[in-house]
TIFI-238123 format. One record per residue: y, z, x of N, C-alpha, C in turn; residue in three letters. Coordinates in pm, whole numbers, padded with zeros to 5 digits, always signed. Layout:
<atoms>
YZXYZXYZXALA ...
</atoms>
This chain:
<atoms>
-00119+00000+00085+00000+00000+00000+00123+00000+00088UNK +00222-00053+00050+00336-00079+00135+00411+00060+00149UNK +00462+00102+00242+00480+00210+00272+00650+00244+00182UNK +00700+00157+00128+00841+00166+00057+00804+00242-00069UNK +00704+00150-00119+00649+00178-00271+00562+00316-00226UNK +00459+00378-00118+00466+00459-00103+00539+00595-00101UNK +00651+00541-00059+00791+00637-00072+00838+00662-00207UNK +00815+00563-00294+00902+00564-00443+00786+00694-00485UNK +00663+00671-00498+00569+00723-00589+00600+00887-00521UNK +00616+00920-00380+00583+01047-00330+00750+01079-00447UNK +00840+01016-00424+00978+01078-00456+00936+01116-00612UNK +00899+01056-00733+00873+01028-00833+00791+01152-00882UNK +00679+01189-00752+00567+01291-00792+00634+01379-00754UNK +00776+01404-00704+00830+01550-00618+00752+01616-00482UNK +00676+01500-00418+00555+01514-00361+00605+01497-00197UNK +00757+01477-00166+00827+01454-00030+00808+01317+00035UNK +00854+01285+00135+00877+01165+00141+00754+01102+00263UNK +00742+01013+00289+00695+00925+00413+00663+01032+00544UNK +00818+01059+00608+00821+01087+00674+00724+01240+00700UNK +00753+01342+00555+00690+01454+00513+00577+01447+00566UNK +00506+01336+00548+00320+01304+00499+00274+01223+00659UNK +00383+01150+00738+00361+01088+00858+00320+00943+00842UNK +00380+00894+00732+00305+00772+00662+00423+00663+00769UNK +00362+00562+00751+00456+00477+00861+00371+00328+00883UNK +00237+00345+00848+00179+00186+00801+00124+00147+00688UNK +00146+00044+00646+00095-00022+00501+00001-00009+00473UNK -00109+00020+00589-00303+00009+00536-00297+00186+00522UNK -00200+00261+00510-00202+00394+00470-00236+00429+00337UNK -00388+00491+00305-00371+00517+00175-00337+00683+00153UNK -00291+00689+00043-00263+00814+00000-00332+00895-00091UNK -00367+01013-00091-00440+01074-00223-00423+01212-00253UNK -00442+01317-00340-00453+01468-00336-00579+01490-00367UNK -00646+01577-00252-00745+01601-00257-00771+01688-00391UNK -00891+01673-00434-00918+01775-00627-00963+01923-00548UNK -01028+01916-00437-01057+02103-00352-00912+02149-00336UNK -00825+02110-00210-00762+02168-00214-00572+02150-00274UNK -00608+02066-00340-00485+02009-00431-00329+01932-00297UNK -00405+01913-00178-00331+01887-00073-00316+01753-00078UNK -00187+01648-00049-00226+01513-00040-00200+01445+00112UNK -00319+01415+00129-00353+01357+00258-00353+01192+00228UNK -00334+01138+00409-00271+00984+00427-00394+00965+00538UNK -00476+00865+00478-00551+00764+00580-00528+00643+00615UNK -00628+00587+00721-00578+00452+00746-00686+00398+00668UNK -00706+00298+00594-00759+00283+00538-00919+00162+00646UNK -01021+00233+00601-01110+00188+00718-01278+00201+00619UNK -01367+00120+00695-01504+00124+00610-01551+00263+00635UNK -01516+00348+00720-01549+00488+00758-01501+00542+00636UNK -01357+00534+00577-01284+00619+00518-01296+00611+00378UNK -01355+00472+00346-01412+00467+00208-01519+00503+00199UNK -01618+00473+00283-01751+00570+00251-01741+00708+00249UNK -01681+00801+00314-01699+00885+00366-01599+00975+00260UNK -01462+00932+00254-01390+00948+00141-01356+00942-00012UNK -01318+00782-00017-01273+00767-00162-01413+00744-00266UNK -01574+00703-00157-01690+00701-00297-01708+00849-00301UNK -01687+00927-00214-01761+01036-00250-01704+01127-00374UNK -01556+01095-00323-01466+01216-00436-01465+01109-00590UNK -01452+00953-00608-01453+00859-00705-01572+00919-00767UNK -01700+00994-00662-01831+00972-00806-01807+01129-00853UNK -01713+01229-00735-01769+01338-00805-01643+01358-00948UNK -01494+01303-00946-01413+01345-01030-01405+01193-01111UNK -01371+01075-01067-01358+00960-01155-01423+00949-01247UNK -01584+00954-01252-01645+00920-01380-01686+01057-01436UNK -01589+01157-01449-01618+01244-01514-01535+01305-01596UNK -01415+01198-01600-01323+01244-01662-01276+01279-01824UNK -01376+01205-01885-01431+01230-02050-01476+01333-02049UNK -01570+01453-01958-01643+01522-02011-01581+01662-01934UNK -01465+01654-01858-01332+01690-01807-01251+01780-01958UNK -01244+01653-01996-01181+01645-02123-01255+01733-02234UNK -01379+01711-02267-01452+01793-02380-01479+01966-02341UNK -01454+01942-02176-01439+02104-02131-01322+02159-02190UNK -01252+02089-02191-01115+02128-02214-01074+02163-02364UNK -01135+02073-02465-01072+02104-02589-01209+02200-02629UNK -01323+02194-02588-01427+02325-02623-01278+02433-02581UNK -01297+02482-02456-01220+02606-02405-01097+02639-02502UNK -01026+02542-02524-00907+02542-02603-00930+02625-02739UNK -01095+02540-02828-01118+02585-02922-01169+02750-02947UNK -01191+02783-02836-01282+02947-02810-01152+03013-02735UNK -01048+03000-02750-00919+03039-02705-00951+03063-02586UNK -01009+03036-02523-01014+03022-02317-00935+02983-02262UNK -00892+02859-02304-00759+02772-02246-00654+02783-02395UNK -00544+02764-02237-00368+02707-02317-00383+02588-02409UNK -00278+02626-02530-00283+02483-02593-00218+02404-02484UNK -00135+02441-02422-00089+02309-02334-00139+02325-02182UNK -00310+02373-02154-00319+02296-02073-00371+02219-02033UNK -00398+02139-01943-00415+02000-01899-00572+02004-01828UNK -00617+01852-01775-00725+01872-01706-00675+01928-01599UNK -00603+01926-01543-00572+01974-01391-00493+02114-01386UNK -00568+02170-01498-00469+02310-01493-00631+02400-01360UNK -00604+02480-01326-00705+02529-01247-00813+02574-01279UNK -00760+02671-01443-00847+02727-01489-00958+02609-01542UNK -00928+02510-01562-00994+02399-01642-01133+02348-01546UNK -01047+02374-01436-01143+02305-01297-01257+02402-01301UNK -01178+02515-01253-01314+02633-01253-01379+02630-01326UNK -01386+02610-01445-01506+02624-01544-01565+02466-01553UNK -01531+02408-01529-01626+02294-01497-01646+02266-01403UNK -01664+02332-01300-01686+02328-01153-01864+02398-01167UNK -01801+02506-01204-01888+02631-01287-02034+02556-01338UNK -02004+02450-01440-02104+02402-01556-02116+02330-01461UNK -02101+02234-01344-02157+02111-01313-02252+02217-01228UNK -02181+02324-01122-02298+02372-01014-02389+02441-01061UNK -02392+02465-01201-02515+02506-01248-02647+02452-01321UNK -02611+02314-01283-02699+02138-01376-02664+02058-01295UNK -02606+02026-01220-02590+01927-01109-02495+01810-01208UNK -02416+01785-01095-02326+01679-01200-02395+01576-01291UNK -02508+01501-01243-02557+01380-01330-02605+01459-01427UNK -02616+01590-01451-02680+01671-01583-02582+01695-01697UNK -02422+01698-01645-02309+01769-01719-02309+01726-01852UNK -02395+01604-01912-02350+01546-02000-02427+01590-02092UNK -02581+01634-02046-02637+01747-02134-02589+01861-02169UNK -02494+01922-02093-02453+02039-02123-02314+02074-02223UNK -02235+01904-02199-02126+01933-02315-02177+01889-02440UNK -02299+01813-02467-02355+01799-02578-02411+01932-02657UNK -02426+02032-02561-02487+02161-02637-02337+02244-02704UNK -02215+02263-02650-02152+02344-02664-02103+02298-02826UNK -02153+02240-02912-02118+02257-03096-02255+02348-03121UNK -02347+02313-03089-02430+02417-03104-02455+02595-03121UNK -02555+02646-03166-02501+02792-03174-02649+02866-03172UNK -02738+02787-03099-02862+02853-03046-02796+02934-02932UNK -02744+02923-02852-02739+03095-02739-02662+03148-02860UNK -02595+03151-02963-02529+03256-03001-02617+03348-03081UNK -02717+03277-03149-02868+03295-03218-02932+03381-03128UNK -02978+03370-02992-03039+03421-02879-02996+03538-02823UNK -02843+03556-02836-02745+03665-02787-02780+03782-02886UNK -02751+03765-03023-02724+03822-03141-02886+03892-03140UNK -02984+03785-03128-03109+03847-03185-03136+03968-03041UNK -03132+03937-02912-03157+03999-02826-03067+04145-02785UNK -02987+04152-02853-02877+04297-02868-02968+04353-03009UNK -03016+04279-03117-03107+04312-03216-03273+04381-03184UNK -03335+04339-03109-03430+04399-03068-03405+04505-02961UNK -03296+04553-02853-03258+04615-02793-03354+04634-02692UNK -03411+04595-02660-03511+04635-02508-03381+04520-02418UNK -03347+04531-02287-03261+04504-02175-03313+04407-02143UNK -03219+04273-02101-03291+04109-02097-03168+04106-02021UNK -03159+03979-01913-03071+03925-01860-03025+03837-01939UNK -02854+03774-01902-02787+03717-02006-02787+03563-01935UNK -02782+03589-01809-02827+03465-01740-02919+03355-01780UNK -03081+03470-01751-03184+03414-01770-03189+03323-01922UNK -03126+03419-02051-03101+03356-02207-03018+03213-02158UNK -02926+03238-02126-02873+03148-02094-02966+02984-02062UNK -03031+03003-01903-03043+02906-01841-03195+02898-01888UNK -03253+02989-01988-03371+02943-02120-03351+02819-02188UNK -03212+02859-02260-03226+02745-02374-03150+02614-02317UNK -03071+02627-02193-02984+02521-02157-03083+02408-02069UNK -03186+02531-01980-03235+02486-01868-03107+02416-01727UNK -03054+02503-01713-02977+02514-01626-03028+02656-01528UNK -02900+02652-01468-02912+02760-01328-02802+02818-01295UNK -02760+02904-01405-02604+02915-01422-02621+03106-01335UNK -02579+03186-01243-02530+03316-01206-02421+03342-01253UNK -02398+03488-01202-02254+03567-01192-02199+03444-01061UNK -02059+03471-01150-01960+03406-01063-01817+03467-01045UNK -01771+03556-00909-01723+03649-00958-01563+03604-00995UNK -01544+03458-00919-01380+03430-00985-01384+03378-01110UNK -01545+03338-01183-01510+03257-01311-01513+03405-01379UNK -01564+03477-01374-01596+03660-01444-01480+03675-01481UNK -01398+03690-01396-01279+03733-01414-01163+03693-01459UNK -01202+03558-01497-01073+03450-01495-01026+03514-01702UNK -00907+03488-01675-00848+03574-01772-00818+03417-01926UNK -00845+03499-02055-00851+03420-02167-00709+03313-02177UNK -00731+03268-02254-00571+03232-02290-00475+03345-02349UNK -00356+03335-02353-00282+03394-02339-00249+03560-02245UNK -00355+03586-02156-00363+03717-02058-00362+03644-01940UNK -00327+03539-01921-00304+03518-01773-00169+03611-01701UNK -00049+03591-01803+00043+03719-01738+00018+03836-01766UNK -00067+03888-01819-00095+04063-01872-00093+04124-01753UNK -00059+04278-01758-00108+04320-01624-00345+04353-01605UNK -00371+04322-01484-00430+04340-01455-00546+04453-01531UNK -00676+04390-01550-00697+04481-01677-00709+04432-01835UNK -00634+04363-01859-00565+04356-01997-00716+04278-02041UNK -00820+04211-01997-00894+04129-02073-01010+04142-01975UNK -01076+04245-02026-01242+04240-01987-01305+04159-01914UNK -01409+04178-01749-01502+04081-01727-01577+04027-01825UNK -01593+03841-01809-01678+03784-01913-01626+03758-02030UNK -01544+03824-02091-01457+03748-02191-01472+03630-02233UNK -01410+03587-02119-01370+03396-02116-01449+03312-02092UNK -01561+03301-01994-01657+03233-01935-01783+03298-02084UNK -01828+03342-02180-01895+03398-02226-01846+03356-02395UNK -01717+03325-02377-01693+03252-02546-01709+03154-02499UNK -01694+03081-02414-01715+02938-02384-01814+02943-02392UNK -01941+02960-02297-02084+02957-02327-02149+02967-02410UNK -02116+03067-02524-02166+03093-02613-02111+03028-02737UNK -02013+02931-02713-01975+02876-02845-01883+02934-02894UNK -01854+03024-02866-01778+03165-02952-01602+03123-02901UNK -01510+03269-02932-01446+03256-02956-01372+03387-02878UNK -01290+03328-02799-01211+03497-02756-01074+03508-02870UNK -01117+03621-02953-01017+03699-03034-00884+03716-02971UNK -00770+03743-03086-00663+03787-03025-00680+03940-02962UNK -00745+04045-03090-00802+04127-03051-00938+04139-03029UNK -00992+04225-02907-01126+04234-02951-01184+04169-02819UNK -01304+04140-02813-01337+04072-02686-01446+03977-02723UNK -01531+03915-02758-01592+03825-02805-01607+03802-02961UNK -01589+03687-03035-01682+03681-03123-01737+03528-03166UNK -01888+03523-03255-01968+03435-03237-01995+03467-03358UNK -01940+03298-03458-01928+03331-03593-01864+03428-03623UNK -01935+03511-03737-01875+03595-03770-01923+03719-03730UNK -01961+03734-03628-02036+03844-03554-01927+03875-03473UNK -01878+04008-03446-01807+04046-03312-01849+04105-03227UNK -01823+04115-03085-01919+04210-02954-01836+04224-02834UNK -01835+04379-02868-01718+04452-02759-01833+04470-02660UNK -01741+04384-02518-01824+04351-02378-01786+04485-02320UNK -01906+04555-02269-01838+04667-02175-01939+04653-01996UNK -01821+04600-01931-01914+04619-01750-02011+04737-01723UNK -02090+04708-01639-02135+04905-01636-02049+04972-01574UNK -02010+05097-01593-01959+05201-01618-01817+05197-01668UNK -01864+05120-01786-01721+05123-01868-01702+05222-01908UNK -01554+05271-02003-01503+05338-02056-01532+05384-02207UNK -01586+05467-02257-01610+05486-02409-01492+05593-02439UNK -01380+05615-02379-01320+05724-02455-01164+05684-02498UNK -01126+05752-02567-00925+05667-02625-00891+05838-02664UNK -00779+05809-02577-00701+05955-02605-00776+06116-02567UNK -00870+06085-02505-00926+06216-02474-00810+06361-02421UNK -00821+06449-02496-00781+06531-02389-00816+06594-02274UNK -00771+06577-02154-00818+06606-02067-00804+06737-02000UNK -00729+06807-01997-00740+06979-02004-00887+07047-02073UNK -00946+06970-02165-01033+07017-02278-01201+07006-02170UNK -01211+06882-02167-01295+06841-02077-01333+06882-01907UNK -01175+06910-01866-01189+06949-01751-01230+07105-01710UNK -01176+07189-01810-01224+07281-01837-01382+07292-01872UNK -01433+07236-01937-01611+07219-01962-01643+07185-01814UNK -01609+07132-01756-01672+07091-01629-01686+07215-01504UNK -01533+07318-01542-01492+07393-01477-01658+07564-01551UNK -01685+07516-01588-01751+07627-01632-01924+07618-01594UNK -01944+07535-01467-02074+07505-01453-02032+07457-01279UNK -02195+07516-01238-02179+07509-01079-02126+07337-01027UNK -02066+07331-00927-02065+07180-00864-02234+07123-00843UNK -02241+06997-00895-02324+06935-00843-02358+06877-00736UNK -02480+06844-00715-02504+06764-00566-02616+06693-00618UNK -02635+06554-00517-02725+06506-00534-02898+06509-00478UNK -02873+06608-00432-02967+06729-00388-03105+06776-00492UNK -03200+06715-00506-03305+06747-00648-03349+06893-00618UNK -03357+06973-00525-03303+07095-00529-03284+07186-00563UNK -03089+07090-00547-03018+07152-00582-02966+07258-00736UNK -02968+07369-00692-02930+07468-00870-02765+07418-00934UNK -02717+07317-00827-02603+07261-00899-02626+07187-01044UNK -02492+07229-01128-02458+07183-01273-02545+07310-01360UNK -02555+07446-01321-02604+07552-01432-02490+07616-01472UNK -02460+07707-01578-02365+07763-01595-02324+07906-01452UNK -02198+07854-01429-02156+07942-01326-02122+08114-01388UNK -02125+08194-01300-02158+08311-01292-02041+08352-01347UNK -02008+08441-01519-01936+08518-01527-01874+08396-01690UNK -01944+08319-01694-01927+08203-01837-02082+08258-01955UNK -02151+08360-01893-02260+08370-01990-02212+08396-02141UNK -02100+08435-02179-02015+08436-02272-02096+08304-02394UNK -02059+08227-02372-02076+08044-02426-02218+08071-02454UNK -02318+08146-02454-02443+08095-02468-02431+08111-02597UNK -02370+08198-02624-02419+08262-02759-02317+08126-02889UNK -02227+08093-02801-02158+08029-02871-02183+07894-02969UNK -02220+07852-03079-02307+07755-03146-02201+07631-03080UNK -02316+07541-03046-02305+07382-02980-02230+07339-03044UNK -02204+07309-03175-02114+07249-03231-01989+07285-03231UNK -01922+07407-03210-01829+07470-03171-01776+07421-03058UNK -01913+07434-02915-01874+07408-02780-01840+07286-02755UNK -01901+07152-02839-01825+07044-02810-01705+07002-02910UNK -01685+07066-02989-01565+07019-03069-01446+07090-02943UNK -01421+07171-02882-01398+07285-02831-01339+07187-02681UNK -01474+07135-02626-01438+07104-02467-01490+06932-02450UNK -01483+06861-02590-01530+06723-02557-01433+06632-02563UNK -01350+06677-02512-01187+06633-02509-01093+06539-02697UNK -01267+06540-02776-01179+06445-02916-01150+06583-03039UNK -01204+06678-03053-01142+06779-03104-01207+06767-03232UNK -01355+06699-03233-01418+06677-03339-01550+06732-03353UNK -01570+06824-03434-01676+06903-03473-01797+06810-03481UNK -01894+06760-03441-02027+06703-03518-02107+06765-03595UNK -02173+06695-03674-02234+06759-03784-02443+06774-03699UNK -02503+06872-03730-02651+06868-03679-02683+07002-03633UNK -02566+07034-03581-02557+07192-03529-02514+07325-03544UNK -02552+07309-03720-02506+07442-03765-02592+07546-03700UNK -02748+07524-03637-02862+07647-03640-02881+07668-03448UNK -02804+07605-03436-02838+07595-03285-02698+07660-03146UNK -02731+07734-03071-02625+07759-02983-02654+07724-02871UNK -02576+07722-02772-02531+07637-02649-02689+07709-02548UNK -02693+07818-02571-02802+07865-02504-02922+07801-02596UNK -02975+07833-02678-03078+07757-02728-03113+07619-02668UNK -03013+07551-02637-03011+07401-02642-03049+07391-02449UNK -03007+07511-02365-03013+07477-02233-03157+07484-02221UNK -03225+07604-02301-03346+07678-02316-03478+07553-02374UNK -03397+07418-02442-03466+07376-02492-03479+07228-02374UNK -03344+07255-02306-03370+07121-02188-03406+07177-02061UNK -03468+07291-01989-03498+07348-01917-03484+07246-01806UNK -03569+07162-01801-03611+07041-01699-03468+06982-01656UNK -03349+07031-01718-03244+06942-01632-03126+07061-01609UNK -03008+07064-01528-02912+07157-01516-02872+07164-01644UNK -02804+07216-01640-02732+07281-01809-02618+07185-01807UNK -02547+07149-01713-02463+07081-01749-02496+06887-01746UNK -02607+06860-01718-02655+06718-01709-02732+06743-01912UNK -02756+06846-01914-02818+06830-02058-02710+06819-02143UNK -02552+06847-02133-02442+06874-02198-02387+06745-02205UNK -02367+06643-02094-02348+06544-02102-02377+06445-02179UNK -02439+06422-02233-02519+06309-02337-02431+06305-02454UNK -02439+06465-02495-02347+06477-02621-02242+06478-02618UNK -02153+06497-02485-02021+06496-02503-01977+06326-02510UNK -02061+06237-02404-02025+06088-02417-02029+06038-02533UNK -02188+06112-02601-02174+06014-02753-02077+06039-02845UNK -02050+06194-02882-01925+06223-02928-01790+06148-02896UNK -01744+06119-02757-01635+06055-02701-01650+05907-02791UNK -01780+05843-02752-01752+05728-02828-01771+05708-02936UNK -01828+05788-03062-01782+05762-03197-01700+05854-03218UNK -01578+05854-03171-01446+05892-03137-01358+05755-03134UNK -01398+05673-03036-01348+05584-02978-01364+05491-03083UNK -01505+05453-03162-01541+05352-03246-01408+05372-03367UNK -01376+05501-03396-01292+05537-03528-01115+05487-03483UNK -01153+05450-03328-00974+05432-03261-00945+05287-03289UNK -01077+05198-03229-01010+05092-03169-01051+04992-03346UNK -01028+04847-03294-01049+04732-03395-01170+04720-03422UNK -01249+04720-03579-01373+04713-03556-01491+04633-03527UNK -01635+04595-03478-01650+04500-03422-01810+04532-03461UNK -01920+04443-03457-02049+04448-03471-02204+04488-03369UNK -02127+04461-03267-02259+04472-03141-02154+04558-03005UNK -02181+04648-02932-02152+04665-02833-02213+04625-02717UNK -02217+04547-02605-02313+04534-02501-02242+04522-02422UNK -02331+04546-02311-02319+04636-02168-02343+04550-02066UNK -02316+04533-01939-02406+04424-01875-02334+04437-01695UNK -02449+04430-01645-02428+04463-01480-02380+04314-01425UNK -02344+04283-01258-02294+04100-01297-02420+04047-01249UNK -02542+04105-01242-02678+04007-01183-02692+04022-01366UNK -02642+04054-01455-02645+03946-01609-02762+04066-01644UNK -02814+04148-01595-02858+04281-01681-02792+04312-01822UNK -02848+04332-01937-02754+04350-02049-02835+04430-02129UNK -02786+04519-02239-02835+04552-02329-02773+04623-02433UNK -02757+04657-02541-02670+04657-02653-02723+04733-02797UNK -02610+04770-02874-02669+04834-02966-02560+04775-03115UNK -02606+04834-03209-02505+04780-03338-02413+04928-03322UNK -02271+04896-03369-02211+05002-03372-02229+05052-03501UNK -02294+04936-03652-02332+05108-03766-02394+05185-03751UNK -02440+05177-03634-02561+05311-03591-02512+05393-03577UNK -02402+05403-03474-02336+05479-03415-02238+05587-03488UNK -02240+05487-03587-02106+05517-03722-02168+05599-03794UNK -02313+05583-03869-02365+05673-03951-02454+05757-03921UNK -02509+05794-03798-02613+05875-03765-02516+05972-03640UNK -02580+06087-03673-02538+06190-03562-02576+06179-03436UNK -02508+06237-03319-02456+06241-03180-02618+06215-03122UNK -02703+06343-03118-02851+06320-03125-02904+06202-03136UNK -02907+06138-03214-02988+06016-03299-02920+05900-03161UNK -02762+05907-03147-02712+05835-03126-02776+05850-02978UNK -02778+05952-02883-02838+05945-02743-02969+05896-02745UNK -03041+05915-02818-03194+05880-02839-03221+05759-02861UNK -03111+05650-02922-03099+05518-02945-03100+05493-02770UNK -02994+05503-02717-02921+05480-02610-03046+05447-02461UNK -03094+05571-02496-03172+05584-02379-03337+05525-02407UNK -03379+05438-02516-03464+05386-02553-03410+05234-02475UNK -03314+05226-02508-03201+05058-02465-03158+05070-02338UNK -03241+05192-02272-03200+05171-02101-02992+05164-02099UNK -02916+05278-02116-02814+05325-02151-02819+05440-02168UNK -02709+05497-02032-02675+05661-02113-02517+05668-02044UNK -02518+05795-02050-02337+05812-01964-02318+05881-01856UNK -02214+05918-01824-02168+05964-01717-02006+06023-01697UNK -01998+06099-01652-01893+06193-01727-01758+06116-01587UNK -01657+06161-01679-01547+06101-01575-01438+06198-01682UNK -01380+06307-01635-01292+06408-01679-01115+06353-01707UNK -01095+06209-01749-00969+06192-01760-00955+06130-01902UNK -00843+06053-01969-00745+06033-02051-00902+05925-02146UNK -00946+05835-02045-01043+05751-02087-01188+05769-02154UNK -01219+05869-02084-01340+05925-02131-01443+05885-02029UNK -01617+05940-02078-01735+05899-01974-01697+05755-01972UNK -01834+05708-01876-01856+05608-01783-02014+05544-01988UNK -02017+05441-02030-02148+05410-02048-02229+05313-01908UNK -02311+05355-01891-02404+05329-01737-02572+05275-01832UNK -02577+05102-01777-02711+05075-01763-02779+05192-01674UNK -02947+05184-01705-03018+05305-01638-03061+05177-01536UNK -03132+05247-01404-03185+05150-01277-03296+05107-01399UNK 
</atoms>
């Protein structure tokens, strides 16, 4: 290309001039690379077309229709901006994503699946039977692909939370309504149809508004732990024997930072209950109930939603319905939990426990 008309197009693209780029002969071709969005000047040579313009022509040129169907899927599952483009970044990544997990000559199987709503069928039923399945493996079942955790697509933020602060929109969100057909909510974090499913990482947060004086105090009333099997750490410390006598339901309305009585424990006191978990410290047996309490606490705070699931990033997952949670007592509710490989883990601030897949 003549190096004048070279000059017009760099001025035109805001892209700097000739001189910028070192351009200075006519057999100079020009291009921006799609990796690193840089535009580089060759001489144009049988080296430089083989080696160059077929390789990047087969991987982005003839793929630019299905570029496109990435794009208005994402758009439709609120993933992407209404206004953005193929060449917005986020657009790339996720079809970068779908090709390295089917190999490009496959991609065309894979935008043919996304009207479909078998993984959403697969998702739904497998949080339904509750035994722990990888989300991966569902995945690259019904697609026959080879899709992993990916930790910049994980994270890549929905439409409209790209400026939020940090935080504002859950791992998986985005990469996970897309996949699944679904839909990232304004509020809320997935939904598929009319099913909703609050994503929680492991050791997410189950608590909203806890008080934390309340809690920290419960913690303050039992030896330090160690990870020591041992160890007599987490029994009630010396000079708290007071509390035994005190009925359980009291003690966690009392120190479970939500200020809410549960119902189950009119006949039972805090000593009874240590007496009845012998096999663990007194304060690892206390725990269970204060998390489940925290989170049907939490269920009564936030927007309401149908499935909760959990999931490590090697795609470990497992899940429960939140009417469970809603109509059956604290008890019932740990006993679910820990059947579904799920329990908690205490964290004494504003947020509440940790919910923790079990190894």
């Amino acid at each position: 290309m003549d190096s004048k008309i070279t000059e017009v197009y760099l001025r035109m693209l805001r892209e700097g001039t000739n001189e910028d780029h070192n351009i200075a002969d006519r057999n100079d071709v020009g291009y921006k690379d799609p990796e690193t969005g840089q535009w580089r000047f060759e001489r144009t040579s049988k080296e430089f077309i083989e080696k160059i313009m077929v390789p990047n022509v087969a991987k982005y040129g003839g793929s630019s229709s299905y570029i496109k169907q990435v794009l208005a899927h994402g758009k439709k599952a609120n993933v992407f901006e209404e206004t953005d483009t193929i060449d917005n970044d986020r657009v790339k990544r996720v079809y970068n994503y779908l090709v390295d997990g089917v190999g490009r000559n496959q991609i065309k199987s894979i935008v043919s699946e996304f009207p479909k709503t078998d993984l959403q069928k697969g998702l739904i039923s497998s949080l339904q039977q509750g035994s722990k399945f990888n989300i991966y493996n569902l995945i690259n079942s019904k697609l026959g692909t080879e899709y992993k955790y990916n930790d910049e697509i994980m994270y890549m933020s929905p439409a409209g939370e790209e400026k939020k602060q940090r935080g504002a929109a859950g791992p998986g969100e985005a990469i996970f309504a897309f996949l699944f057909n679904g839909e990232k909510p304004v509020v809320g974090d997935l939904v598929l149809g009319r099913v909703s499913i609050e994503l929680k990482k492991d050791d997410g947060r189950i608590g909203k508004g806890i008080t934390v004086s309340e809690i920290k105090s419960m913690a303050k009333l039992f030896t330090a732990r160690s990870n020591s099997k041992n160890s007599p750490g987490g029994n009630l410390a010396e000079g708290n024997e007071g509390i035994l006598e005190m009925n359980l339901g009291d003690f966690l309305q009392k120190y479970s930072g939500t200020g809410v009585k549960p119902d189950g424990f009119e006949n039972i006191t805090v000593g009874d209950w240590f007496n009845e978990h012998s096999e663990q410290s007194n304060y690892n047996s206390i725990i269970p109930l204060v998390g489940a309490l925290q989170m049907k606490d939490y269920f009564n705070k936030v927007e309401p939603f149908d499935y909760l699931a959990i999931y490590r990033n090697a795609g470990d997952m497992s899940g429960f319905e939140r009417s469970y949670v809603k109509k059956n007592g604290i008890r019932e509710i740990v006993k679910l939990l820990k059947e579904r490989g799920i329990t908690f883990a205490p964290n004494n601030d504003v947020n509440g426990y940790h919910l923790r897949l079990m190894k």
